[in-house]
C-alpha positions in Angstrom: 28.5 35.5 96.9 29.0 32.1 95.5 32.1 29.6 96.1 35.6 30.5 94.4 36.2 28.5 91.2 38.9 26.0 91.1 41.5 26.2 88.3 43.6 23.8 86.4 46.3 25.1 84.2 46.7 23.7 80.4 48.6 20.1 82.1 46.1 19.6 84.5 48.0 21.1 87.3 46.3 22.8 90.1 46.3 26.4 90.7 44.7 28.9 93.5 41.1 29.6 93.6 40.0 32.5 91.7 37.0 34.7 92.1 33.7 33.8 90.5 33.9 37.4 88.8 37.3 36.7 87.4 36.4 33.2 86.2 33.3 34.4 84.0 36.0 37.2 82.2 38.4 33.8 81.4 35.4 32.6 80.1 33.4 35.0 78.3 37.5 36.1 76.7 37.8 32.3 75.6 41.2 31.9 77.7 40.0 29.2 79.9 37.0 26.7 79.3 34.5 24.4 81.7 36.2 21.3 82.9 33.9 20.1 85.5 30.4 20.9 86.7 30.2 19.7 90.1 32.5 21.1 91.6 33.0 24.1 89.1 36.1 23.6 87.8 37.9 25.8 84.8 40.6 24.7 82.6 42.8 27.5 81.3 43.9 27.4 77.2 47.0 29.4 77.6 49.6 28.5 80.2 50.1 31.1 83.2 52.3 31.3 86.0 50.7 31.9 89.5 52.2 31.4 92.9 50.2 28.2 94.7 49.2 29.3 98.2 48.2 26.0 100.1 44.7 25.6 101.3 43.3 23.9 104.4 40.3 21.5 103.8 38.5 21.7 107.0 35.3 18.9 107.7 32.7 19.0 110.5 31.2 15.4 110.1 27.7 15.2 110.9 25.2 11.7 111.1 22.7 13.2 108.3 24.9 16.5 107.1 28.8 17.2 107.1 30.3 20.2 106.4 33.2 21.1 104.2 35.4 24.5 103.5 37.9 25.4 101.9 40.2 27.9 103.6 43.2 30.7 102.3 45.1 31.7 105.7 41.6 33.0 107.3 39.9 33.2 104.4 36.8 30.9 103.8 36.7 30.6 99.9 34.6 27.5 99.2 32.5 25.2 101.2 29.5 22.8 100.9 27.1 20.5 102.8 27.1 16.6 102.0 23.8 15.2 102.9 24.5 11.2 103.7 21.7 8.3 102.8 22.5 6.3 105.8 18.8 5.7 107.1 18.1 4.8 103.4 20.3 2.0 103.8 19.1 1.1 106.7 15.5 1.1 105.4 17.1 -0.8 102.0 18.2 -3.8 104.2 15.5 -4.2 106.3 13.4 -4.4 104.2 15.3 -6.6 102.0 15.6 -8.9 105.4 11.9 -8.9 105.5 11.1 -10.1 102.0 13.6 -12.1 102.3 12.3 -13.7 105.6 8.9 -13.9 104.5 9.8 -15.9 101.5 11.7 -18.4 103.3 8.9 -18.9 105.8 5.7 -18.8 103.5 5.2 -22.7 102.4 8.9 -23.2 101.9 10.9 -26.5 102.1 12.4 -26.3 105.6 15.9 -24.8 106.2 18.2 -25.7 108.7 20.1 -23.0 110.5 23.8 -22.5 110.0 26.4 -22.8 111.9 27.2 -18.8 113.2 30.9 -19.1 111.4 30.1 -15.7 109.7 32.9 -13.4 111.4 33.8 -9.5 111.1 36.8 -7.9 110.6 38.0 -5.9 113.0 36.5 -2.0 112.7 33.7 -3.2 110.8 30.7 -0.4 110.7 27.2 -1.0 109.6 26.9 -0.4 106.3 24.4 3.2 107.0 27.5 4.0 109.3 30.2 3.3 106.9 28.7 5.2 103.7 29.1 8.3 106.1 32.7 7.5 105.9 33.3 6.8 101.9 31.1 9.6 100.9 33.2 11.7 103.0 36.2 10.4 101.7 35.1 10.4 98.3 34.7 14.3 98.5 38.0 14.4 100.1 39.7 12.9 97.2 37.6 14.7 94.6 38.6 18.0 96.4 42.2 17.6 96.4 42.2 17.0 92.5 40.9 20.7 92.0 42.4 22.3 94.6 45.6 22.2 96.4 45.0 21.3 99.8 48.1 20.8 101.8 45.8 20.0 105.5 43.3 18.5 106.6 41.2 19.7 109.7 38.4 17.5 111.4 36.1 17.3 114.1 37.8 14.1 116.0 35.8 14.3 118.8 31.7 15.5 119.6 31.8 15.6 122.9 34.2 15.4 125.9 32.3 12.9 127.8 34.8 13.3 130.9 34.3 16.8 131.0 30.7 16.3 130.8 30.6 13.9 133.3 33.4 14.9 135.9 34.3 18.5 135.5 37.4 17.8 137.9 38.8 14.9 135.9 41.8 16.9 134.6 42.2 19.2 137.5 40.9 22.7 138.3 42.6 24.6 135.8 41.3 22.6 132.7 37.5 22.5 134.5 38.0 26.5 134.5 39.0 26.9 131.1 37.0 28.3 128.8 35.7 25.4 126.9 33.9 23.2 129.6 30.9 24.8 129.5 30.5 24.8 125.6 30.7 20.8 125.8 28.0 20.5 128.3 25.7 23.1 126.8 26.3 21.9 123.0 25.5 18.5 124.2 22.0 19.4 125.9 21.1 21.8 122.6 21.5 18.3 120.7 19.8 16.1 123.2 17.1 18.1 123.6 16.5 19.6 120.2 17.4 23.3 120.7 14.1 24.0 122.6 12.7 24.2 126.1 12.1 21.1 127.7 9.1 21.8 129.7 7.0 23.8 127.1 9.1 23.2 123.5 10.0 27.2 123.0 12.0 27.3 120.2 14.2 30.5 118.9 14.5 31.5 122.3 17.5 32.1 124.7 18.0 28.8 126.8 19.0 28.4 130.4 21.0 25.0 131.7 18.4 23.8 134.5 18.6 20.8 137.1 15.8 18.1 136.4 16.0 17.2 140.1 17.3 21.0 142.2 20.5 20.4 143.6 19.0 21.9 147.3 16.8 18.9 147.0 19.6 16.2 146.4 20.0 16.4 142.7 23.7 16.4 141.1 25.4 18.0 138.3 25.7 14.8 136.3 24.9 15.3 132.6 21.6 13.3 132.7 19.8 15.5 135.2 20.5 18.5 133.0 18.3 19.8 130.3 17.3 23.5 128.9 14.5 26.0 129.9 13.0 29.1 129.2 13.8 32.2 131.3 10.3 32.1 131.7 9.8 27.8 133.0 13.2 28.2 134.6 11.8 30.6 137.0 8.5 28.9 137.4 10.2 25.6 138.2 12.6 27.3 140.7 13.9 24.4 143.1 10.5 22.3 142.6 11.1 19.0 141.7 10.1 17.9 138.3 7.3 15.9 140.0 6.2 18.8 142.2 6.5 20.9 139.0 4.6 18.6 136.3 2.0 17.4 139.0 -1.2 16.7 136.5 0.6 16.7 133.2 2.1 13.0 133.6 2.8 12.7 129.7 5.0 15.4 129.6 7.0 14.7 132.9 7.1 10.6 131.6 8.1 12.4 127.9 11.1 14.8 129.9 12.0 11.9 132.3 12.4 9.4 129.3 14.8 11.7 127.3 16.8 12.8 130.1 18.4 9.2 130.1 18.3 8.5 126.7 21.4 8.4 124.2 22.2 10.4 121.4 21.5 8.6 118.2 22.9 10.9 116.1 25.4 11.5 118.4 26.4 8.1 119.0 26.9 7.5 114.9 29.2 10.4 114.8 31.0 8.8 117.6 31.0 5.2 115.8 32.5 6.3 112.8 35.1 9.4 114.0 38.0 7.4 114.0 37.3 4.9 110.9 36.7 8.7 109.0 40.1 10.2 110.7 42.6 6.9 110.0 41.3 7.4 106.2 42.3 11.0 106.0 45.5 10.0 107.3 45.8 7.7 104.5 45.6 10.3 102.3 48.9 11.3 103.0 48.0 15.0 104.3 48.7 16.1 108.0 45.5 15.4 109.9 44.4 17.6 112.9 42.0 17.5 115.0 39.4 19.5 117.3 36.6 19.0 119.0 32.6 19.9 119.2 32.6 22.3 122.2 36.4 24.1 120.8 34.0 24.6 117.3 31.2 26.0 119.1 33.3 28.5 120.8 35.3 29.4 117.7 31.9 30.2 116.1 30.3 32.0 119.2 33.1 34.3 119.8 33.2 35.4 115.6 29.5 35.6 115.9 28.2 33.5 112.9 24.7 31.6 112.5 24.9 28.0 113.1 25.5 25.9 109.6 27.1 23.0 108.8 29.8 24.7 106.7 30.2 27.5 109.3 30.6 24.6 112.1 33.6 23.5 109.4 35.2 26.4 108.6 35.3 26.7 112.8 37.0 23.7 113.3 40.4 23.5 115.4 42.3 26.4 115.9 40.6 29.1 114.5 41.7 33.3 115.7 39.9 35.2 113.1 37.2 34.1 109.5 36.6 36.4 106.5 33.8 34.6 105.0 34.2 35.4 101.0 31.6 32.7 100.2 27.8 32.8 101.3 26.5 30.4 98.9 28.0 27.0 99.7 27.4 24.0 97.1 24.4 21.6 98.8 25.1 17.8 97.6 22.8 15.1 98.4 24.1 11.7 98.3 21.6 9.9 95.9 23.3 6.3 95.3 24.1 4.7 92.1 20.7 2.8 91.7 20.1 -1.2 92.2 21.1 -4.1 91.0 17.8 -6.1 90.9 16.8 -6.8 87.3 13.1 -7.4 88.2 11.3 -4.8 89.8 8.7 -5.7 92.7 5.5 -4.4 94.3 5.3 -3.5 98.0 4.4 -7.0 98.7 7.9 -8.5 97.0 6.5 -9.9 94.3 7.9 -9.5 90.8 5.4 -7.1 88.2 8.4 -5.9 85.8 11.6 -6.6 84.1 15.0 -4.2 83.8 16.8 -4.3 81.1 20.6 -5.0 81.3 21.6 -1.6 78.9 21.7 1.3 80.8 23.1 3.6 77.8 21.3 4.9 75.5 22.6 7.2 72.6 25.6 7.8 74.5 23.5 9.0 78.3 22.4 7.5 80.8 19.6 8.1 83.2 20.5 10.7 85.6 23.6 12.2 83.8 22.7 16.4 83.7 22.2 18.0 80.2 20.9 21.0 78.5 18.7 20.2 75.6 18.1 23.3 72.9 15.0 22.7 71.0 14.6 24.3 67.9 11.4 22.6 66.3 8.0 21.0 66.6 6.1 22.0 70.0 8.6 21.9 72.7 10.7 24.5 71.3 12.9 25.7 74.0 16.1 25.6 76.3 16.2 22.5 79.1 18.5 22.2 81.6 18.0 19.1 84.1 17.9 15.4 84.6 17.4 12.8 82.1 15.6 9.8 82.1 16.8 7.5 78.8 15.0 5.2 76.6 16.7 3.2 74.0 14.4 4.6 71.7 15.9 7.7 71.5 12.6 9.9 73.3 14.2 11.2 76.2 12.1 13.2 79.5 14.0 15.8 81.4 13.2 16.6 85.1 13.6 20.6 85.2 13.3 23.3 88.4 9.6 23.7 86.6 9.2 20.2 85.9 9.4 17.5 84.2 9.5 17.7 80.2 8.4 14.6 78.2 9.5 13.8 75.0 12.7 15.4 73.9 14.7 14.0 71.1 18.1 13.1 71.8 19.1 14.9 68.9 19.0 18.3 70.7 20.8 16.7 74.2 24.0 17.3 75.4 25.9 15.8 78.5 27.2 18.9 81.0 27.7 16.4 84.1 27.7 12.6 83.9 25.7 11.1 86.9 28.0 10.2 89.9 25.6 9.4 92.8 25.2 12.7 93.7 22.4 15.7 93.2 23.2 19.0 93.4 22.1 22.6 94.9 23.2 26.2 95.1 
């Protein structure tokens, strides 16, 4: 089933939800009409009078995917994935730095160095780590012009590191509780990559298993943990991992690396948790929080497949789900373009110029539109991607591919372009 359609009443007003079902009758009767695409969006024509049921916006923020629902009470009624571009920002720059460098250094007058008076302000992210924050944000905002949220919910914190790394650090009763083990164990699936450590089984139930056997002096400290097999976690026994590897030195030197290593991923969500959570505040909403083991538990205990949009929808304090939605929306972050007016080769050096007008016939490359063809060769109904040229001769990029040559004539603007692609 897909997402619930969001509603706006003839002032612009927000109303409830409705039902994809009951949102295609408004249409097809002609008492309500598209406002928006992305998210999908109605307008009604006639006013109506509905009671407005708040609606708690609940986020799992991820480093390369966050998740987002929508929830009635315990009903899940809309929910997406945003896919971030951080490492193409971090690609963007460095390689900017490079050609930069190179310039400056290839037969170049000489340059002295400046004086390091370049200072930050205090909070400041990377720029990879702070899009992760405004394209969240963004979403945020967009959401609660559609849809009357009256909370917000978010994943605060990943891990419990002091649970992780002193079970006793709170006392007896909270190391009994029954989230301490869902921090540890989420942590290792991440670490290691949701597969066996000693021979990569994937799809498979996983055991928590001492690198170094606590009989022979190992301890329970997070970095001498990993996941095995049923099968290599009997095998192994309480052999060390030396003993255990003996003649396969590049995958003990591979398991021994990783076992101290940090979580990338896991340390971005960590950098930018609390620059994300003082912006929802800003919002004006009540903010609550959870954390990464309490969502795994939630979603363990309902039985649900691991998604980013389930992982939302689990967030805090959650006693019961009805899912009503099975097809969230999938955006892709995608960026408003460049700046550069000359275009370069992989070397950095200029081979073509940009011109300055980006609209052309009233679109612009990238804005979505259905083009109905009714003569010469291409006869036909398009829906997709346009690419403009100010002479009017206009190529769409379809499912099917991409269609050359279409007049602007027979185009017509359903979604502008925003920086964002879209999926069902």
């Amino acid at each position: 089933m897909s997402n619930f359609v969001f509603v706006l009443d003839t002032n612009k007003q927000m109303l409830n939800p409705v039902h994809p079902g009951e949102a295609r009758c408004l249409l097809s009767q002609g008492k309500a009409a598209v406002f928006r695409r992305y998210p999908f969006t109605i307008i009604l024509k006639q006013e109506a009078e509905s009671e407005i049921k708040p609606l708690q916006l609940k986020i799992d923020p991820g480093s390369k995917t966050t998740g987002l629902a929508i929830l009635n009470g315990s009903r899940v009624v809309w929910a997406a994935e945003l896919t971030h571009r951080g490492q193409a920002i971090k690609n963007a720059l460095l390689s900017r730095s490079q050609l930069r460098r190179g310039r400056r250094n290839r037969k170049t007058r000489y340059r002295a160095p400046r004086f390091l008076n370049r200072t930050r302000a205090e909070g400041w992210l990377a720029p990879s780590l702070m899009h992760r924050v405004k394209t969240t944000l963004t979403w945020v905002n967009r959401l609660c012009r559609y849809a009357p949220v009256a909370g917000i919910s978010q994943e605060l914190v990943r891990f419990d590191t002091q649970v992780i790394q002193n079970p006793e650090i709170s006392g007896t009763e909270y190391q009994q509780g029954t989230l301490a083990g869902y921090e540890v164990r989420e942590y290792l699936l991440e670490k290691w990559g949701r597969k066996c450590a000693y021979c990569k089984a994937k799809n498979t139930p996983l055991q928590i298993e001492h690198i170094q056997p606590r009989s022979k002096g190992g301890s329970d400290r997070v970095s001498n943990l990993t996941l095995a097999c049923e099968p290599c976690n009997k095998a192994k026994s309480n052999l060390p991992v030396q003993e255990f590897l003996s003649g396969k030195s590049d995958r003990l030197k591979r398991i021994l690396a990783q076992a101290k290593a940090p979580l990338k991923d896991a340390a971005a969500v960590n950098s930018t948790r609390w620059a994300l959570f003082n912006a929802l505040k800003e919002t004006g909403l009540p903010v609550s929080t959870g954390s990464g083991g309490q969502t795994k538990y939630n979603r363990t205990r309902l039985n649900l497949p691991k998604t980013h949009w389930l992982d939302a929808a689990c967030v805090g304090m959650v006693n019961r789900l009805e899912i009503l939605t099975t097809q969230p929306l999938l955006i892709k972050a995608t960026g408003h373009g460049t700046r550069k007016m000359c275009g370069t080769n992989k070397y950095g050096f200029p081979f073509r110029h940009r011109s300055r007008v980006q609209i052309h016939k009233g679109f612009q490359t990238g804005d979505i539109i259905v083009a109905n063809v009714t003569a010469l060769k291409k006869i036909g109904s398009y829906l997709g991607r346009v690419l403009c040229r100010a002479s009017g001769s206009f190529d769409i990029a379809t499912k099917i591919g991409k269609v050359a040559g279409i007049s602007h004539k027979y185009c017509q603007s359903i979604h502008k372009r925003d920086g964002y692609a879209y999926a069902l």
